[in-house]
C-alpha positions as a printed NumPy array, in Angstrom:
array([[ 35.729,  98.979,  77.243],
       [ 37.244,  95.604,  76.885],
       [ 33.707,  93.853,  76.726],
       [ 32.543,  96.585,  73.886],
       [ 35.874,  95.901,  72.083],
       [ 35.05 ,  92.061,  72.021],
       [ 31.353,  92.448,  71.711],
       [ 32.216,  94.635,  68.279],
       [ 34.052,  91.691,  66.972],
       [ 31.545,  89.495,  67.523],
       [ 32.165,  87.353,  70.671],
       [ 29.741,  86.122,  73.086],
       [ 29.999,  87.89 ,  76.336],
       [ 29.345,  84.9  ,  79.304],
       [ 30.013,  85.031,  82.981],
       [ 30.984,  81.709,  84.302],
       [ 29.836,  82.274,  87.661],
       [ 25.896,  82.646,  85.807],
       [ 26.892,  79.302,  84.423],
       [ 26.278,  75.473,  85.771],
       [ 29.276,  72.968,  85.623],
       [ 27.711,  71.658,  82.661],
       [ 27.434,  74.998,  81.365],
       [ 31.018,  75.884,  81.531],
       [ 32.12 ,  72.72 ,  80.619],
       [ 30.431,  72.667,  77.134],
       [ 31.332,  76.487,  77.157],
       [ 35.278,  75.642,  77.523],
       [ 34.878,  71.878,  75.027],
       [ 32.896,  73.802,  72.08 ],
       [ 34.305,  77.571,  71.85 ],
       [ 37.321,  78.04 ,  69.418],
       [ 38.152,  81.151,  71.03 ],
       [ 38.081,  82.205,  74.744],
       [ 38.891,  85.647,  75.696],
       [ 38.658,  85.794,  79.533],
       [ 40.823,  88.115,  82.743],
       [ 43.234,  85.608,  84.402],
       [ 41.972,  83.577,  87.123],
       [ 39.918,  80.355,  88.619],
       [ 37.655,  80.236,  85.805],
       [ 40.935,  79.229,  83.852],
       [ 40.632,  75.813,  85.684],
       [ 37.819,  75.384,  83.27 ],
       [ 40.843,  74.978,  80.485],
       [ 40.94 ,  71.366,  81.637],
       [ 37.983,  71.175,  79.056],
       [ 39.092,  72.821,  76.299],
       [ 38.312,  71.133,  72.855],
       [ 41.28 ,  70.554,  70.355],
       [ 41.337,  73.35 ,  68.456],
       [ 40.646,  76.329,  71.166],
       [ 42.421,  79.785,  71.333],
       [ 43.065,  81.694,  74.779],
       [ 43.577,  85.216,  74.906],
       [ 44.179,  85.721,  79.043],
       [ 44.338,  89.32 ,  80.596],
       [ 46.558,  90.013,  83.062],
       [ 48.411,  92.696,  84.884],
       [ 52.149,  92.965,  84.135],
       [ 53.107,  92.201,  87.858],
       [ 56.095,  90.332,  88.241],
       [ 54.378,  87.837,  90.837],
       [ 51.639,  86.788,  88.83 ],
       [ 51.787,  82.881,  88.511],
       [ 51.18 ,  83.432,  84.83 ],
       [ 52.566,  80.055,  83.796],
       [ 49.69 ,  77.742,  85.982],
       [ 47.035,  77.528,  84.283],
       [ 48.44 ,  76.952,  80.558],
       [ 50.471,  74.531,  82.342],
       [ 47.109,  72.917,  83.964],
       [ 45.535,  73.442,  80.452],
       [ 48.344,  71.691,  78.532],
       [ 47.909,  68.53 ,  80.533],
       [ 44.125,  68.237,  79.123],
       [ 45.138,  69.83 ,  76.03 ],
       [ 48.238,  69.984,  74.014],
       [ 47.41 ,  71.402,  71.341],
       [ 46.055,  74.93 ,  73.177],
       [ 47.044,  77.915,  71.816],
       [ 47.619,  80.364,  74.738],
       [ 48.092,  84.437,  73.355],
       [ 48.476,  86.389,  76.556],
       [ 47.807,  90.226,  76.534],
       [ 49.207,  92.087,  80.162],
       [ 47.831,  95.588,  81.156],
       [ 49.347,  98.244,  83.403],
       [ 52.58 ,  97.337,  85.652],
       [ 50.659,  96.771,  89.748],
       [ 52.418,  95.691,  92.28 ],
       [ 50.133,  93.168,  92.973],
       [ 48.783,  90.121,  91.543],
       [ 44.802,  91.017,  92.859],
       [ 45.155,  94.614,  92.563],
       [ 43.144,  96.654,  89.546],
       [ 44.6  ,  97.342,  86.444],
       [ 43.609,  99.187,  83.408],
       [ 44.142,  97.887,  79.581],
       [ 45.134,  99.85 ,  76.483],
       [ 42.218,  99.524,  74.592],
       [ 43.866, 100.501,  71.738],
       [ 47.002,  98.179,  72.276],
       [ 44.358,  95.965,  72.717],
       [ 42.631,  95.972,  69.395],
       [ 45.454,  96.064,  67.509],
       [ 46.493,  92.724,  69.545],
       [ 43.188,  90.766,  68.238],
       [ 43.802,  92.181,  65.075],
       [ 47.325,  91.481,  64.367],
       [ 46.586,  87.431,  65.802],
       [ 43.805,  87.586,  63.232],
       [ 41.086,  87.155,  66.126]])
């Protein structure tokens, strides 16, 4: 639901792991926006181009490290933008969790993305 949400607003659907390291590199450098589920292909943030937007999903668990990889980003990148939209409260940080696609629209729309 989350792909069709993006995919009606426009956005480029890409897996990294179909990508080469060149690939994702020019992927992360280029792209103004960057919509992705938390996790390693964040590292990619190291990258990022100047002006780049990143809209992470997560769940809402409490243990989530949700601070390292904006942190890793903002060594690379300063001026990153980081917009972070959480889904359903799990008690885990790997377990699977569901998103509000309607919360979720309204999100994009109301940070004009």
């Amino acid at each position: 639901d989350v792909i069709n949400i993006n995919e009606k607003k426009g956005y480029l659907i890409k897996d990294p792991l179909n990508l080469s390291i060149e690939e994702q590199i020019a992927l992360f450098y280029y792209s103004k926006i960057i919509i992705t589920a938390s996790g390693s292909s964040m590292a990619n943030l190291v990258f990022s181009g100047k002006d780049l937007k990143l809209v992470y999903l997560a769940s809402d668990c409490k243990r989530h490290g949700y601070h390292f990889y904006p942190r890793l980003a903002n060594v690379a990148n300063p001026n990153l933008k980081i917009l972070q939209f959480l889904g359903e409260k799990t008690n885990s940080v790997h377990a699977s969790y569901s998103i509000d696609t309607l919360k979720y629209s309204n999100f994009l729309n109301d940070n004009n993305l």
